[in-house]
C-alpha positions as CSV (number, residue, x, y, z in Angstrom):
1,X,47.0,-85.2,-1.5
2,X,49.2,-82.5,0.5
3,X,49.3,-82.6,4.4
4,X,49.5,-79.5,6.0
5,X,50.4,-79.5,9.6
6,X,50.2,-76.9,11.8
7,X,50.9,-76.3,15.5
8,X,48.4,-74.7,17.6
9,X,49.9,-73.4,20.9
10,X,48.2,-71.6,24.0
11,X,49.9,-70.4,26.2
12,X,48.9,-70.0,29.3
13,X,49.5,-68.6,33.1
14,X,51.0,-72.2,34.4
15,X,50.3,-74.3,31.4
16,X,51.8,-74.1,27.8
17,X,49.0,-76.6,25.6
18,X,49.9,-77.7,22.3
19,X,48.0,-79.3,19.2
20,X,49.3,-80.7,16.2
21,X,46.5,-80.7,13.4
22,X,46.8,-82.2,9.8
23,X,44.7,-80.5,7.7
24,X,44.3,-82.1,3.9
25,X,43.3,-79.4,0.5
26,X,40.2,-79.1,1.7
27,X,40.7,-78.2,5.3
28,X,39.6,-80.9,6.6
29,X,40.5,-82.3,9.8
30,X,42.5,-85.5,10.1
31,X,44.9,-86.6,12.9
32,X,45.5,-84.4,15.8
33,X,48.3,-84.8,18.6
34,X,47.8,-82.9,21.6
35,X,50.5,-82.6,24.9
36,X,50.9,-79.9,27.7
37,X,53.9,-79.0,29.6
38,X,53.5,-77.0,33.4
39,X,55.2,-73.8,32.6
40,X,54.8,-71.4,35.6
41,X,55.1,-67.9,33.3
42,X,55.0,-65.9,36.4
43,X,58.6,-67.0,37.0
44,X,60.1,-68.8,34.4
45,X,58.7,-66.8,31.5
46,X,62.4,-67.1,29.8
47,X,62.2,-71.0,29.3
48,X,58.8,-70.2,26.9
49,X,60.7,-70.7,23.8
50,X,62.8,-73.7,24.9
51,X,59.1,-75.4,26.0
52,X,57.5,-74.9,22.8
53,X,60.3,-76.2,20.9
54,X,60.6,-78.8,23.6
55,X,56.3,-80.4,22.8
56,X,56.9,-80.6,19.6
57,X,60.0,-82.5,19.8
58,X,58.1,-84.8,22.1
59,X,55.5,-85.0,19.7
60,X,56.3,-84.4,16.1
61,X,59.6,-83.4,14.0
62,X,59.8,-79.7,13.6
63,X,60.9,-79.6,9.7
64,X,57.4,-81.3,9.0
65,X,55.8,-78.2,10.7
66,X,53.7,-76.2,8.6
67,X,53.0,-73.0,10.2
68,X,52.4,-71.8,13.9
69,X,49.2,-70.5,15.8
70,X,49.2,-68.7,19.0
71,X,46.5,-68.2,21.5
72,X,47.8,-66.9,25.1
73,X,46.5,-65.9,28.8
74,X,49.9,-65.3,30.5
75,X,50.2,-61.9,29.8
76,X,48.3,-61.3,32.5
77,X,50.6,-63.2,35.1
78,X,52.4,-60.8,37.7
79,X,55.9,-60.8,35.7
80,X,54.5,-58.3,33.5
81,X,53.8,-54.9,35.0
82,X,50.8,-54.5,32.1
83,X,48.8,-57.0,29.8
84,X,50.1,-55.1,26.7
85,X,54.1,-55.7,27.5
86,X,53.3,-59.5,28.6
87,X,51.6,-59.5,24.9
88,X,54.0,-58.2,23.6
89,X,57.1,-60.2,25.5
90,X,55.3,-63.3,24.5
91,X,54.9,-62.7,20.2
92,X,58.7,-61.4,20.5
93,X,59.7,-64.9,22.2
94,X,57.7,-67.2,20.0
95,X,58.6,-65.0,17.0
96,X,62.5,-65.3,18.0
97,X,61.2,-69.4,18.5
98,X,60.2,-70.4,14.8
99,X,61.6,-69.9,11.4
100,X,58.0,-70.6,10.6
101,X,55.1,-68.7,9.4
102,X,53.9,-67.7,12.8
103,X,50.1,-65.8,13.4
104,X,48.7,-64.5,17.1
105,X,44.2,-65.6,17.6
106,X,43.0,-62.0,18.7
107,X,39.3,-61.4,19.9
108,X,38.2,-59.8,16.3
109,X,41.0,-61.6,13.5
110,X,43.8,-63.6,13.4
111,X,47.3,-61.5,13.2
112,X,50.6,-61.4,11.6
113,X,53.3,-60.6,13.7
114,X,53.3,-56.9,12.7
115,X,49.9,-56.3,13.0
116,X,49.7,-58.4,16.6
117,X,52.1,-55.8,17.5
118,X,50.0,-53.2,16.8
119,X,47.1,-54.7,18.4
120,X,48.3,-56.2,21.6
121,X,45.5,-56.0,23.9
122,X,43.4,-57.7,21.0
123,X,45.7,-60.8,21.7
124,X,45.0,-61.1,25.5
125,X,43.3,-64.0,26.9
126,X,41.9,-64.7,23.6
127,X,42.1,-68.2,23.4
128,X,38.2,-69.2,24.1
129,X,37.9,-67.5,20.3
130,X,39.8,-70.8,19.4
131,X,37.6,-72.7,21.7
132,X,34.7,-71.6,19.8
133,X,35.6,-72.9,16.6
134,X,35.3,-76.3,17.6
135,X,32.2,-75.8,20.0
136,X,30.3,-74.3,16.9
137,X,30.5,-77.6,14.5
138,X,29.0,-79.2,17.6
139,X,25.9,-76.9,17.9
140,X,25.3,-73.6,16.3
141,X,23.3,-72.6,19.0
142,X,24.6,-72.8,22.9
143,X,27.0,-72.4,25.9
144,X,30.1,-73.3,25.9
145,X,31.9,-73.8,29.3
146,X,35.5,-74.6,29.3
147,X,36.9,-75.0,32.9
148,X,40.6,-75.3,32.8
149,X,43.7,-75.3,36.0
150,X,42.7,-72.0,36.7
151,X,39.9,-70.3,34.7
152,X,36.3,-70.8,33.7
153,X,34.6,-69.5,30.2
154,X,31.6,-69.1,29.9
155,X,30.9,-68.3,26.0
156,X,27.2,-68.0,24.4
157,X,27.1,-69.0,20.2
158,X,24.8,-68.2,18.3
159,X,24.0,-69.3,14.4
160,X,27.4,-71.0,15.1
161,X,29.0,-67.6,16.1
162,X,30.0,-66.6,19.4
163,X,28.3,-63.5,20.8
164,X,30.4,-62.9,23.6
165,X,29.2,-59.4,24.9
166,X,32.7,-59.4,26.8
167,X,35.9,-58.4,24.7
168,X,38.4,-58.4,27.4
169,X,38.8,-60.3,30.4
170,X,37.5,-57.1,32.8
171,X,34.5,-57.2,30.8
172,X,34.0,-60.8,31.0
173,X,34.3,-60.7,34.7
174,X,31.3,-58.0,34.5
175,X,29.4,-60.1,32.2
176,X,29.4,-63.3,33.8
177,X,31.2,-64.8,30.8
178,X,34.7,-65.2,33.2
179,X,34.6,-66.9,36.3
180,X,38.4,-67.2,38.0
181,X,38.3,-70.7,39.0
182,X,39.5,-73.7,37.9
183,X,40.5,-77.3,39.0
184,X,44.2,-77.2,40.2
185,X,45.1,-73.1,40.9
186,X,42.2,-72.1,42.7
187,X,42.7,-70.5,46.3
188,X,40.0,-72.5,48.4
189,X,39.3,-69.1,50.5
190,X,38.7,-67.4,47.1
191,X,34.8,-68.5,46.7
192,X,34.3,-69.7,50.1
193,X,33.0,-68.0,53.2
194,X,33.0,-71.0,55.9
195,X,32.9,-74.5,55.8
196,X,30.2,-76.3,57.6
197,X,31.4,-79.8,59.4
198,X,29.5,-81.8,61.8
199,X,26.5,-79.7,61.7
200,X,29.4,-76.3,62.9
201,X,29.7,-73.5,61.2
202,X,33.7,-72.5,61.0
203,X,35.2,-69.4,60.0
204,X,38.1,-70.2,57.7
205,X,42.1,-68.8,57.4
206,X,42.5,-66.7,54.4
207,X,46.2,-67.9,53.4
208,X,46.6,-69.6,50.5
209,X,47.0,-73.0,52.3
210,X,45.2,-75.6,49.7
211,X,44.2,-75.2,46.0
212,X,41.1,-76.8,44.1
213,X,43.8,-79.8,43.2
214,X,43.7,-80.8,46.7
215,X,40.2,-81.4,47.2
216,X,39.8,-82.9,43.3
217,X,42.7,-85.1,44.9
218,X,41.5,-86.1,47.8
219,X,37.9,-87.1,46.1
220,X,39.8,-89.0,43.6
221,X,38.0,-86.8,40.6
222,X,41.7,-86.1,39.0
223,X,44.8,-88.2,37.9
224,X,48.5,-87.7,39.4
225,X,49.0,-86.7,35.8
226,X,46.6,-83.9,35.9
227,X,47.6,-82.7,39.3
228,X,50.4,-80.9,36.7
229,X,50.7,-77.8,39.2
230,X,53.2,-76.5,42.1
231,X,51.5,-77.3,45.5
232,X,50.6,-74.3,47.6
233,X,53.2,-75.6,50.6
234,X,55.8,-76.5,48.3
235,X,55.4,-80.5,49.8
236,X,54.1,-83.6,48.3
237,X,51.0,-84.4,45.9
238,X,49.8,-87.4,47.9
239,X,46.5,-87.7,49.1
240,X,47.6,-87.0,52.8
241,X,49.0,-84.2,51.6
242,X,46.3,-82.7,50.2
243,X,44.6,-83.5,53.2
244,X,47.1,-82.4,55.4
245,X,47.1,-79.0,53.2
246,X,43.3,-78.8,53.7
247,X,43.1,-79.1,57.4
248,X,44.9,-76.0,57.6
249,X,42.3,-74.2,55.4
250,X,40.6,-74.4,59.3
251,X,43.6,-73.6,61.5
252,X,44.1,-77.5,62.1
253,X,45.6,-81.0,61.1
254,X,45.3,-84.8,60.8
255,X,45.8,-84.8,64.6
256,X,42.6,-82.7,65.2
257,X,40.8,-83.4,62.4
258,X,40.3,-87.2,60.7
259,X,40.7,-88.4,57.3
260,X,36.6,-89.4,57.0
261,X,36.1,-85.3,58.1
262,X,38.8,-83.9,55.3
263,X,36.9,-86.0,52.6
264,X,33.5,-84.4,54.0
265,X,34.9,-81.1,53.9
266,X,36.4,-81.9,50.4
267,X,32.7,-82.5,49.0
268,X,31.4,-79.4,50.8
269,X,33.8,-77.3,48.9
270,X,33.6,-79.3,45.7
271,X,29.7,-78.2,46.0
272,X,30.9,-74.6,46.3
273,X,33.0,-74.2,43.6
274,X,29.7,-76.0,41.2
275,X,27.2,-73.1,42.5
276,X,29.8,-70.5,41.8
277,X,30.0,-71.8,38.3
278,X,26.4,-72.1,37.8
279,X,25.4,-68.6,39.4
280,X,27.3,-66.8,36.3
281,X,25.9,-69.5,33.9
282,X,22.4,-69.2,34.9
283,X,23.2,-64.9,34.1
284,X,24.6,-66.0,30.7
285,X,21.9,-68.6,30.2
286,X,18.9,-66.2,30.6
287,X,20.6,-63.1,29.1
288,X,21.0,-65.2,25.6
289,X,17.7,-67.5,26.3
290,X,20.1,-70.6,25.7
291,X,19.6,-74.0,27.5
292,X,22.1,-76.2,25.4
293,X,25.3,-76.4,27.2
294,X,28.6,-77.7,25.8
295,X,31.3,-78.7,28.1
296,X,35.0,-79.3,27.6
297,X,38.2,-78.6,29.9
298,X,40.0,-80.5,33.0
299,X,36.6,-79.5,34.6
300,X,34.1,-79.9,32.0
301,X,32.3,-83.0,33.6
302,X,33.7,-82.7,37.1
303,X,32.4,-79.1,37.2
304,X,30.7,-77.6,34.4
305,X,28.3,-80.5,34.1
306,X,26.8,-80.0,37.3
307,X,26.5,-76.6,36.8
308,X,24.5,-77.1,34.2
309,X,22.4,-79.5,35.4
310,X,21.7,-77.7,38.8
311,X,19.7,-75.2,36.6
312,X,18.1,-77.6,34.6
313,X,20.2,-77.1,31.8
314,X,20.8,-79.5,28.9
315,X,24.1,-81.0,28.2
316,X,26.2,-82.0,25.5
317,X,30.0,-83.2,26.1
318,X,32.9,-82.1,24.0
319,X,34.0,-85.6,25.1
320,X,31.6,-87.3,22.9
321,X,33.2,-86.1,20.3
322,X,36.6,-85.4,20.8
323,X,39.3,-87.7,23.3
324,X,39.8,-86.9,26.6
325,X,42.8,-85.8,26.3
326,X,42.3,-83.4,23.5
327,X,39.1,-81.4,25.4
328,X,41.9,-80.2,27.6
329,X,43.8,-78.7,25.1
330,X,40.5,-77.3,23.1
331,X,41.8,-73.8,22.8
332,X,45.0,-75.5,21.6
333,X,43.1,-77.0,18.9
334,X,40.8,-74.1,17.8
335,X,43.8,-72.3,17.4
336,X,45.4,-74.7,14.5
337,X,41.8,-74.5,13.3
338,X,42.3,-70.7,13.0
339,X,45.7,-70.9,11.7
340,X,45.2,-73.1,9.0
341,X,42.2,-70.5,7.6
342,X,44.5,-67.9,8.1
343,X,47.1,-69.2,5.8
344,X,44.5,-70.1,3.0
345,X,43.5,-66.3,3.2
346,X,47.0,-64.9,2.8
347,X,47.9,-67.3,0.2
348,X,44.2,-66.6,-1.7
């Protein structure tokens, strides 16, 4: 029996997520291989092509590659002066990448390279439509949340289709369906308006002084291998320096403020960032009449899955049934998924 192998990319802002799938006559799934690789796109955009080459190296031989999917978000990162050129920039580099048949996950099909340029903004931050494909053989009928570095989806299905009502990311944002948070990239000032500490009230700076990887540090609820993003004061990834990094989220430092008061501010903001989550689920949630969640991503059971449970919500974890490891790259994965249907439909 034939082996088909196909790479699933998605490329993202700061990450660049990869999945090898093998796929036997019949499509079915067999082994996957998953890695990541901490690509900032906002300033090294030019290295893309030498880091996609560069995970599969690490993780496979090239000449047994197949085909190639692509799913993206960092067409939206500040390099680009529109969403359409980043699109565009992006399927020309990957394109100039592979001698390999190579197709781009839109939000309504799966394109070749001609047609992806003719289509950009279809391509842009599509990659929860990959997402969805796996979500969907788990229940046919629920929420998927996906928290990842730096984003949240929040995507309905329905008779094991999604039914997203937004189509780009400004519509998401409207609909609830987008929430801009995530575990490491997150401005703390972004969702909060104080922090309370020793039964005070404070005002807080708005610099970017500490991301969400700080706190998630300092409370222990991430790995040093997770903590796979640039640090908002250039400086170390230690827990003191995530504390240090957070005292100055209130105009202070270890000297004023003590380690026990950093970890107690930690958890206060840790609770912040779950209701922010669960205000635009609880809008999905009653919109659709849905009460099964699914949750997958760096944040899926740190965040998402207190979310849920806040509004009484059942859960279900895409950890149950995939590894750890592979829930972070799930767009990644979806994407193969994608491809490899793509391929049967071109070659009938």
């Amino acid at each position: 029996m034939k082996i088909v192998k196909i790479a699933g990319f998605d490329i993202g802002g700061a990450n660049t997520d990869l999945a090898i799938v093998d796929f036997d006559n019949d499509g079915n799934i067999g082994n996957i291989t998953v890695d990541f690789e901490f690509l900032p796109m906002w300033s090294n955009k030019e290295d893309l092509g030498e880091t996609l080459l560069d995970l599969i190296a690490k993780n496979d031989n090239l000449l047994d590659i197949d085909a190639i999917g692509i799913s993206m978000t960092a067409e939206l990162v500040d390099a680009y002066e529109t969403k359409e050129l980043g699109v565009i920039d992006i399927v020309n580099k990957v394109r100039d990448t592979f001698d390999l048949p190579i197709a781009f996950i839109g939000l309504n099909s799966t394109y070749s390279y001609c047609d992806a340029l003719k289509n950009p903004l279809d391509l842009a931050a599509a990659n929860w439509v990959g997402t969805s494909q796996l979500v969907s053989k788990i229940s046919q009928n629920c929420i998927f949340i996906d928290t990842g570095s730096t984003t949240t989806d929040i995507i309905p299905i329905k008779n094991g289709k999604e039914v997203a009502i937004g189509r780009s990311d400004y519509e998401r944002l409207a609909s609830g369906e987008l929430v801009y948070t995530g575990v490491l990239r997150t401005n703390l000032v972004s969702f909060l308006d104080s922090i309370s500490l020793n039964n005070q009230e404070y005002n807080i700076a708005s610099e970017l002084f500490a991301t969400t990887a700080d706190v998630f540090n300092v409370l222990d609820l991430i790995s040093p291998e997770d903590f796979s993003c640039s640090t908002s004061d250039g400086c170390g990834k230690t827990k003191l320096d995530s504390m240090r990094r957070i005292a100055r989220v209130l105009c202070a430092d270890l000297n004023m403020i003590s380690e026990n008061e950093i970890i107690e501010v930690s958890k206060f903001i840790y609770q912040k960032q779950v209701e922010q989550i669960a205000k635009s689920l609880k809008k999905v949630s009653k919109r659709e009449n849905l009460d099964l969640v699914v949750t997958t991503g760096l944040g899926g059971e740190i965040l998402d899955k207190l979310a849920a449970l806040s509004l009484n919500l059942k859960t279900i974890s895409m950890r149950d049934y995939y590894t750890d490891e592979e829930c972070v790259v799930a767009p990644a994965i979806g994407t193969a998924i994608l491809m490899e249907e793509y391929i049967k439909n071109i070659n009938g």
